[in-house]
C-alpha positions as CSV (number, residue, x, y, z in Angstrom):
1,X,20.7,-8.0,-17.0
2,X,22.7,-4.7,-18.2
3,X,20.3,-4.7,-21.0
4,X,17.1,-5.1,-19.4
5,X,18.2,-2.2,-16.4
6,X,19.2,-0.2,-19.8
7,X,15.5,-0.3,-21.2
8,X,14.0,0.3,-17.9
9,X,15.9,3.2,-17.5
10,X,15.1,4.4,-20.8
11,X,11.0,3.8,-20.0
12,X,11.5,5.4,-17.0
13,X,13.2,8.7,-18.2
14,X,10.2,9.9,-19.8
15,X,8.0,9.2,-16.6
16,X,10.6,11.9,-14.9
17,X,10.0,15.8,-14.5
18,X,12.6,18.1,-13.4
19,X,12.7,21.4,-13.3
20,X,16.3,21.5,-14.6
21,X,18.0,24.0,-11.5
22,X,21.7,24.1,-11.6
23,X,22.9,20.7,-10.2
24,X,26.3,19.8,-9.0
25,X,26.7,15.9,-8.3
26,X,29.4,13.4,-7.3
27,X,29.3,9.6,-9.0
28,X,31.2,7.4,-7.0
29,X,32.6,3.8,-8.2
30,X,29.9,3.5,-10.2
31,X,28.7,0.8,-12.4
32,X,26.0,1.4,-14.1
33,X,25.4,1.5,-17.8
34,X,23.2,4.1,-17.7
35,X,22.6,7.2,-15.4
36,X,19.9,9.5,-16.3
37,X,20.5,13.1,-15.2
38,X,17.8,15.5,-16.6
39,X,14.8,15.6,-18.3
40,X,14.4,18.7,-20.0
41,X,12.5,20.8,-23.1
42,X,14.3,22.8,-25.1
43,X,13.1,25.6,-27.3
44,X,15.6,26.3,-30.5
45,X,17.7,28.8,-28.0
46,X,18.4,25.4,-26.0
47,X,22.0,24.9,-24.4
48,X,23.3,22.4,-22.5
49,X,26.3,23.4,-20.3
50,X,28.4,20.3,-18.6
51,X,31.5,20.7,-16.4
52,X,33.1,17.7,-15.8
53,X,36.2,16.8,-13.6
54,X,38.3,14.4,-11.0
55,X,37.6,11.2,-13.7
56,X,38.6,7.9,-12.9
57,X,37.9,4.8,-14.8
58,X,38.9,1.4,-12.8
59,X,38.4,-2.0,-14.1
60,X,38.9,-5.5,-13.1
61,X,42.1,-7.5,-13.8
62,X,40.2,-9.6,-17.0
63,X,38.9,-6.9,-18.1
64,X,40.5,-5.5,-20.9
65,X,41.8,-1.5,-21.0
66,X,38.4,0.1,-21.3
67,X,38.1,2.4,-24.7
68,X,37.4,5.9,-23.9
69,X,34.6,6.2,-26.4
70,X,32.8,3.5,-25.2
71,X,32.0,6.2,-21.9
72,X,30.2,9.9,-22.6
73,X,27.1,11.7,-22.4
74,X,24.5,12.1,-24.5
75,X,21.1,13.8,-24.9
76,X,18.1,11.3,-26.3
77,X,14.3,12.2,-27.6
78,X,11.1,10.5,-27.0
79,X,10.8,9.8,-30.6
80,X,14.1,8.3,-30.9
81,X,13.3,6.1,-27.8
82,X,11.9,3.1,-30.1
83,X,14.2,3.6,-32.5
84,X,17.4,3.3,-29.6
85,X,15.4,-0.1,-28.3
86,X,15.1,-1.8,-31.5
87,X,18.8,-1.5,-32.4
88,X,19.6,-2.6,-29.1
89,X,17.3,-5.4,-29.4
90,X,18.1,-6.5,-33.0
91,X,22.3,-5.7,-31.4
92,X,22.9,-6.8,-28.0
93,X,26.2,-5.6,-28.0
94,X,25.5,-2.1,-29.2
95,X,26.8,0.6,-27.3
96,X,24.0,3.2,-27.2
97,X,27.2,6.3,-28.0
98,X,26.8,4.9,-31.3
99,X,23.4,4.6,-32.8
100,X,22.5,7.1,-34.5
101,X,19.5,7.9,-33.0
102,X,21.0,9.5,-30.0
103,X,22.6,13.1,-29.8
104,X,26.3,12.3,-28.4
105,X,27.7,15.2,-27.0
106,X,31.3,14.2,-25.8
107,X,33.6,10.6,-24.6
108,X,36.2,10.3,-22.1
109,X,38.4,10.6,-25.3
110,X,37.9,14.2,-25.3
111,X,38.8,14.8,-22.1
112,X,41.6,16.2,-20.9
113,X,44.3,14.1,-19.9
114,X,45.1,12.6,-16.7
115,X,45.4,13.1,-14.2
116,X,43.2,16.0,-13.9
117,X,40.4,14.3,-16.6
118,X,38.6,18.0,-17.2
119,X,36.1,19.6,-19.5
120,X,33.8,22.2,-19.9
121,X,31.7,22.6,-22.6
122,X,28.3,23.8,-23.8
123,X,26.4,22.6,-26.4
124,X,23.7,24.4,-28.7
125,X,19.9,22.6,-28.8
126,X,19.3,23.5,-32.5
127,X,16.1,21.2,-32.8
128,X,13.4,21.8,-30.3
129,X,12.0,18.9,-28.2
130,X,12.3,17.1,-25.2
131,X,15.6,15.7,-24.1
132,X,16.6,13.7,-21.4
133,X,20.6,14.0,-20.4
134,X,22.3,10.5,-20.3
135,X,26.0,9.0,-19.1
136,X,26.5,5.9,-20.6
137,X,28.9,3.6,-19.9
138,X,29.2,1.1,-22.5
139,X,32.0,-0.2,-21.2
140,X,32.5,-3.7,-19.7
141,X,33.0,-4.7,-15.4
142,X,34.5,-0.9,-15.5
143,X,33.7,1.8,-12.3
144,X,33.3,5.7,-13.1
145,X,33.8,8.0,-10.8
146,X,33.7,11.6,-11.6
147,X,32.0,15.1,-10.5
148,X,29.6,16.6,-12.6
149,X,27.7,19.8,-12.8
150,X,25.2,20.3,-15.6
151,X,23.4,23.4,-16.6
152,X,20.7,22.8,-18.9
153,X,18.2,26.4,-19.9
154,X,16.4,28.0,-22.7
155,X,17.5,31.6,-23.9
156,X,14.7,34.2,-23.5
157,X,14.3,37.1,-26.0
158,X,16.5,39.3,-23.9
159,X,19.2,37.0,-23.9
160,X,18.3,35.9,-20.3
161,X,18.4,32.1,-19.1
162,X,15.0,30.2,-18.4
163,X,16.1,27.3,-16.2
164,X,12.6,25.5,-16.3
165,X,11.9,23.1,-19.1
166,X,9.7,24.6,-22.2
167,X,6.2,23.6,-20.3
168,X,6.7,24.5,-17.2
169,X,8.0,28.1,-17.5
170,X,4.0,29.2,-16.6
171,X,4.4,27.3,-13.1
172,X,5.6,30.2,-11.3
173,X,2.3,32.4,-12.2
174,X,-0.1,29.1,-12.0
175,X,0.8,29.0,-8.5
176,X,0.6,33.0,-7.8
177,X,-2.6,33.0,-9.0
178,X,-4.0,29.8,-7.0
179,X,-1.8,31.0,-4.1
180,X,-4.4,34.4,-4.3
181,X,-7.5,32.1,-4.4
182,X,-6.8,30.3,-1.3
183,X,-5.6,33.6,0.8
184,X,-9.2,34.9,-0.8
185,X,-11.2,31.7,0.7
186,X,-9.0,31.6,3.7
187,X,-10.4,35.2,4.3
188,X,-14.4,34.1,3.6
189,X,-13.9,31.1,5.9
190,X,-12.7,33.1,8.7
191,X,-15.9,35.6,8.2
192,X,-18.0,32.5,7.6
193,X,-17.0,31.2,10.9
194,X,-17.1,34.7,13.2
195,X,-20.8,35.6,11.9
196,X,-21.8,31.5,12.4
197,X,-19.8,31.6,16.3
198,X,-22.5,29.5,17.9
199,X,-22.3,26.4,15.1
200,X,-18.2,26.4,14.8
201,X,-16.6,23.5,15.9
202,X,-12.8,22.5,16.7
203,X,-13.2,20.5,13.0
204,X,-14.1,24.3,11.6
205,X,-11.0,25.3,13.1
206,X,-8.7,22.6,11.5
207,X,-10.4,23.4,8.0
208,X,-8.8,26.9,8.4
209,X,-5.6,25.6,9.1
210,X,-6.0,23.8,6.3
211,X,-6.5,27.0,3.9
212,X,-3.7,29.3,5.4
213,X,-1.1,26.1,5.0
214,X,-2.5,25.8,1.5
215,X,-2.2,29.3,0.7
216,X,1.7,29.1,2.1
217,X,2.7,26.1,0.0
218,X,1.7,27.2,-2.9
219,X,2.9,30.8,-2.4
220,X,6.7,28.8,-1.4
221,X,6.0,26.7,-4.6
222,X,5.6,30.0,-6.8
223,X,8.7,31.5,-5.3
224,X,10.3,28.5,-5.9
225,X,9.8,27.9,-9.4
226,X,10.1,31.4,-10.1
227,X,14.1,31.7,-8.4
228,X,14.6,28.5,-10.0
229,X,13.6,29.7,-13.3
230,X,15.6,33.1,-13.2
231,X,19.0,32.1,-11.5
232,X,19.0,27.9,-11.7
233,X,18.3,27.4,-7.9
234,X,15.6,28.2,-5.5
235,X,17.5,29.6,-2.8
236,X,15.7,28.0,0.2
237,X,12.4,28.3,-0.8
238,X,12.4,24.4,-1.6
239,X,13.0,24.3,2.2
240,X,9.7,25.9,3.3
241,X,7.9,24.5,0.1
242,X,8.5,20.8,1.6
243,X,7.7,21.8,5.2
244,X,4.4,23.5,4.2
245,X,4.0,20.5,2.2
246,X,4.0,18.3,4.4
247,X,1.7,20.1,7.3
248,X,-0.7,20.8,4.5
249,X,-0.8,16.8,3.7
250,X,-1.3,15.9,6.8
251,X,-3.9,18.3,8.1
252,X,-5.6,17.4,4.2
253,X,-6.0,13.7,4.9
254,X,-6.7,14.4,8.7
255,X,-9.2,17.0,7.8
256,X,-11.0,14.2,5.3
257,X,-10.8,11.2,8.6
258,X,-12.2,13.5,10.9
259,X,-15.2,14.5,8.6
260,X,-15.7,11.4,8.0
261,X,-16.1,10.3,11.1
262,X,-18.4,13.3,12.2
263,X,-15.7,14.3,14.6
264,X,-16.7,17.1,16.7
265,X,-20.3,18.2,14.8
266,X,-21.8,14.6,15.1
267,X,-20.0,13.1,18.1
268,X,-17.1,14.5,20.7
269,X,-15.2,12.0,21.1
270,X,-13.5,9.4,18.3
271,X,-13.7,5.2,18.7
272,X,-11.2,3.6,18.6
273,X,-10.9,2.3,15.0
274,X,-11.1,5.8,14.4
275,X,-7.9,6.6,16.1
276,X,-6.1,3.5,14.2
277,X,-6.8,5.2,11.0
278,X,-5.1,8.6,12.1
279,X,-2.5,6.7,13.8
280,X,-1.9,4.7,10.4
281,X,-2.4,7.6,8.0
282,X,0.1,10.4,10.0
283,X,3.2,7.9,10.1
284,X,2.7,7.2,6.6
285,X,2.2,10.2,5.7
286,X,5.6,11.5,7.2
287,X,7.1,8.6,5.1
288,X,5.6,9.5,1.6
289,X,6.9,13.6,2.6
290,X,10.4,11.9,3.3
291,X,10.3,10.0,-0.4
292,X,8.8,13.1,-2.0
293,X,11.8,15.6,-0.7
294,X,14.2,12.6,-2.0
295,X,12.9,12.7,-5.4
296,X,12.5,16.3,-5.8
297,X,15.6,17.3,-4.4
298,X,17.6,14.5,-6.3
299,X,16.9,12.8,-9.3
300,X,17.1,9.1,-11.5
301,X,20.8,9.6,-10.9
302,X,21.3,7.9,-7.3
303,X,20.8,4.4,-7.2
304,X,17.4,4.2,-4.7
305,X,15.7,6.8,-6.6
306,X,13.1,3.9,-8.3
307,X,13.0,2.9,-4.6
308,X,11.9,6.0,-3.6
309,X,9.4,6.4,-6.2
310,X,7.7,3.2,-5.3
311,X,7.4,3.7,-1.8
312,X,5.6,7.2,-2.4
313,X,3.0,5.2,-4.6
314,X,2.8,2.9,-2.2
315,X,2.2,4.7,0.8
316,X,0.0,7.3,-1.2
317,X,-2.3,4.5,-2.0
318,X,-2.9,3.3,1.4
319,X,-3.5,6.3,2.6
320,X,-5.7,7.2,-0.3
321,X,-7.9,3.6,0.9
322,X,-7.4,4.1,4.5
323,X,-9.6,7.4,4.8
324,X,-12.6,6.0,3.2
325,X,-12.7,3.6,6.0
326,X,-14.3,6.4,8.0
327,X,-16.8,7.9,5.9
328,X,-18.4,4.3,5.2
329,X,-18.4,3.6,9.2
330,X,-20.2,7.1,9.5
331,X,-22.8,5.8,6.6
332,X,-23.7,2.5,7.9
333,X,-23.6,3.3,11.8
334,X,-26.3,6.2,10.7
335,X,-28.3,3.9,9.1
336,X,-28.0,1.6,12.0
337,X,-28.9,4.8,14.2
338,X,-31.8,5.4,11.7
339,X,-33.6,2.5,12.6
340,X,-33.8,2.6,16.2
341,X,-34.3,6.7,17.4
342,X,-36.9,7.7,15.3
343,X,-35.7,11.0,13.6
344,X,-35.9,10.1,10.2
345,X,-35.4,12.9,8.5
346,X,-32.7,13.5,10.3
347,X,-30.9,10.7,9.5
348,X,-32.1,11.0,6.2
349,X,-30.2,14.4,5.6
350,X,-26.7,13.0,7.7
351,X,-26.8,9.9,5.3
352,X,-27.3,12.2,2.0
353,X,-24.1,14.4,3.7
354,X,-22.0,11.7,4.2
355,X,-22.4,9.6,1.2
356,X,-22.4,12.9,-1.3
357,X,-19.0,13.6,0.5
358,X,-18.0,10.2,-0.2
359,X,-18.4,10.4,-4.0
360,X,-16.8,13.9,-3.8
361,X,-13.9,12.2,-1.9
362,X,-13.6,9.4,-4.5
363,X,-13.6,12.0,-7.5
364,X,-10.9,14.0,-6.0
365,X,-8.6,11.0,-5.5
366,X,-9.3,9.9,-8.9
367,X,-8.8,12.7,-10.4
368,X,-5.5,13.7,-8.9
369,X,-4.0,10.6,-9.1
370,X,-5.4,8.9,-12.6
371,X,-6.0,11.8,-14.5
372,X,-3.8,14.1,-13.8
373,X,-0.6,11.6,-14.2
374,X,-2.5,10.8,-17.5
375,X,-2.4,14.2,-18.6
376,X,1.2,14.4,-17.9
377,X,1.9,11.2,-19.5
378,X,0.1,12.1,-23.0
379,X,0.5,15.7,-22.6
380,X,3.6,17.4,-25.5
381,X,6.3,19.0,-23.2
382,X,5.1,22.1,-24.4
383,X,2.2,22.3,-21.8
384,X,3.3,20.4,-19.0
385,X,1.9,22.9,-17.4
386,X,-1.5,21.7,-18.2
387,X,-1.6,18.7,-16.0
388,X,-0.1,21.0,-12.6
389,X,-3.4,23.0,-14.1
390,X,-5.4,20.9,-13.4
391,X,-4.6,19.7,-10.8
392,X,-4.4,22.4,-8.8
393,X,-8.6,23.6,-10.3
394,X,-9.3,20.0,-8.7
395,X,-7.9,20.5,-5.4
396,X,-9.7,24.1,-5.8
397,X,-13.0,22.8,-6.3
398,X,-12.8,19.6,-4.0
399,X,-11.9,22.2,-0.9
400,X,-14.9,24.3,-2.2
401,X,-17.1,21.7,-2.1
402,X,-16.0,20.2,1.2
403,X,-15.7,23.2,2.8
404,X,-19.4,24.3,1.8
405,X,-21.1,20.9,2.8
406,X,-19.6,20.9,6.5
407,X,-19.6,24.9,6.6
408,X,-21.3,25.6,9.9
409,X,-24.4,27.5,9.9
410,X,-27.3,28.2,12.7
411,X,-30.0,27.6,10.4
412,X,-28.9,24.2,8.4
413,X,-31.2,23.4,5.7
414,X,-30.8,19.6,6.2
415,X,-32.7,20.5,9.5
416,X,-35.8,22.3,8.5
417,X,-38.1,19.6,8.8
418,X,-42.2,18.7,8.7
419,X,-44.2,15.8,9.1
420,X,-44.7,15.3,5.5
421,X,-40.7,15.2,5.0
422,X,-40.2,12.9,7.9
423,X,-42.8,10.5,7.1
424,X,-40.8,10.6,3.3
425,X,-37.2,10.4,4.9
426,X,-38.9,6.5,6.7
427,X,-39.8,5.3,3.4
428,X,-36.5,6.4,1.9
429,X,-34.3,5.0,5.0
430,X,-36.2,1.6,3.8
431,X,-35.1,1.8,0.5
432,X,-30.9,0.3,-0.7
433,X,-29.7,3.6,-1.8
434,X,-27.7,4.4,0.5
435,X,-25.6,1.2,0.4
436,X,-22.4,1.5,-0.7
């Protein structure tokens, strides 16, 4: 069992991002045999800084005395990850501080001796690549408890410390610069809205909430990233970053469930299915923000961090289904409606709305979820930044799109209609295209 939670660990390591801040963390009667603590690139000015004290090692009474080597940390590569597996597999009983494929950094044999248990050291990166930062504990029914602080950067060319891994040290300026874009579309909405003041509807208003919140969390996340790579924490902008992140969310998939249900420019009022969708999709929304500040703000080295990560795929999936729910009632009860009040054309145009914003909505979800965790799966460390790229073009050119379909506008061309096109919109309503 210790072996197969050791290789799952080992997988999941290199699933795991962190941005590296300064981190100060208590391990408490633990048993583990492995406690991943950072993920990081290193350029060849790489250091890792560890500070270690208040160790304790307790055991069982069959145990035997536990050997101080058989407990330390250690920094490991992707490349050397097969390499580390297949000892272990062809060895069982091989402690992980000894293959040769890891980089050990220091055992409990070098610390200092009880009953303080003390050391602080840094250690030189001298071979760039990506490292993750292990404890092992290779050592038998033994419990560790210790505090640790670990302080893992890149030297600059002025001597100054870069506290975000090698690909993400753009983030800061990705984020500036989309942060501009969305204050600049937030600005054309609003004039979009005051010269079209006779076609705006409460739905209009939402979609500008929607911008200014956008605008704010990415302008938090760019502050963020940016204190966190200068000084190793983000002094409190993490704090507004997950708030804004979380309204943002919300109004997002809210937005999405009330266009697709023609909320407030088709129909006043919502049904009642309707409502059960918003009433599923807010709660679980709060949820996924709850497991999202857990991760962030922790990391692999609590026990329920896999936990957390599950339940935030989880709950991002259903809500990712749930909201399509709408946007196929909309389609079918408007070709229901199609057949019955004799504007053709008109429903013609509302059923070419709705199901191009349906494809759009499917696009947008695969994209952000499929391919941009493929891109940070096959991506070199280097340019992790590639994959928060694009991303954040998707989300870009998703609102874009939205936004322009449902902008409101006197004089909509959907509606400028003649006998000719009506008479075509009946022989299209008769044809399967529209089904989904």
């Amino acid at each position: 069992m210790a072996r197969l939670a050791f290789i799952l660990l080992l997988f999941l390591s290199f699933l795991y991002l962190s941005t590296a801040e300064i981190k100060t963390l208590t391990i408490d009667s633990d048993s583990r045999p492995m406690i991943l603590f950072e993920k990081f690139g290193f350029t060849h000015t790489g250091h890792v800084s560890i500070v270690v004290d208040s160790v304790s090692v307790s055991y069982s009474t069959n145990a035997p005395n536990p050997d101080p080597s058989r407990l330390g940390f250690f920094l490991l590569s992707e490349e050397s990850l097969l390499q580390v597996l297949l000892e272990i597999q062809q060895n069982p009983h091989l402690c992980v501080l000894e293959s040769h494929h890891v980089n050990p950094l220091f055992t409990f044999r070098d610390l200092s001796p009880p009953p303080r248990s003390f050391l602080n050291q840094s250690y030189p990166v001298t071979s760039p690549n990506e490292y993750s930062l292990f404890f092992a504990n290779c050592a038998p029914e033994t419990r560790v408890s210790l505090n640790v602080r670990t302080e893992v950067f890149n030297l600059d060319s002025d001597g100054s410390k870069d506290y975000l891994s090698a690909g993400l040290t753009q983030l800061p300026s990705l984020y500036g610069f989309f942060s501009l874009l969305y204050v600049a579309a937030l600005g054309y909405w609003i004039y979009v809205c005051y010269t079209n003041k006779r076609s705006v509807h409460r739905i209009h208003l939402l979609m500008c909430g929607l911008l200014l919140f956008k605008a704010l969390n990415l302008i938090c996340a760019a502050e963020d990233k940016h204190y966190v790579k200068v000084t190793g924490t983000p002094h409190g902008w993490d704090i507004l970053f997950y708030i804004f992140q979380f309204i943002r969310v919300v109004l997002l998939f809210t937005v999405i469930v009330l266009i697709g249900t023609g909320w407030s420019f088709l129909k006043p009022f919502l049904q009642e299915r309707e409502k059960k969708v918003l009433m599923i999709v807010i709660p679980l929304q709060v949820l996924a923000n709850i497991a999202s500040v857990v991760i962030g703000e922790t990391g692999p080295f609590i026990k329920d961090w896999v936990t957390w990560n599950q339940v935030f795929l989880l709950v991002d999936i259903i809500c990712c289904c749930a909201i399509i729910f709408p946007i196929v009632w909309s389609i079918r009860s408007l070709r229901e409606t199609s057949k019955t009040d004799g504007k053709a054309a008109r429903n013609l145009a509302k059923l070419t709305l709705f199901r191009q914003f349906y494809i759009v909505v499917i696009g947008y979800l695969y994209f952000t979820r499929i391919v941009v965790f493929a891109l940070k799966t096959i991506a070199a460390y280097k340019y992790q930044w590639v994959s928060n790229a694009a991303e954040e073009t998707a989300s870009l050119a998703f609102y874009i799109v939205m936004f322009y379909m449902f902008r409101p506008e006197e004089k909509n061309e959907y509606f400028v209609l003649d006998e000719e096109e009506e008479e075509a919109a009946e022989m299209a309503l008769r044809d399967e295209e529209f089904e989904l």
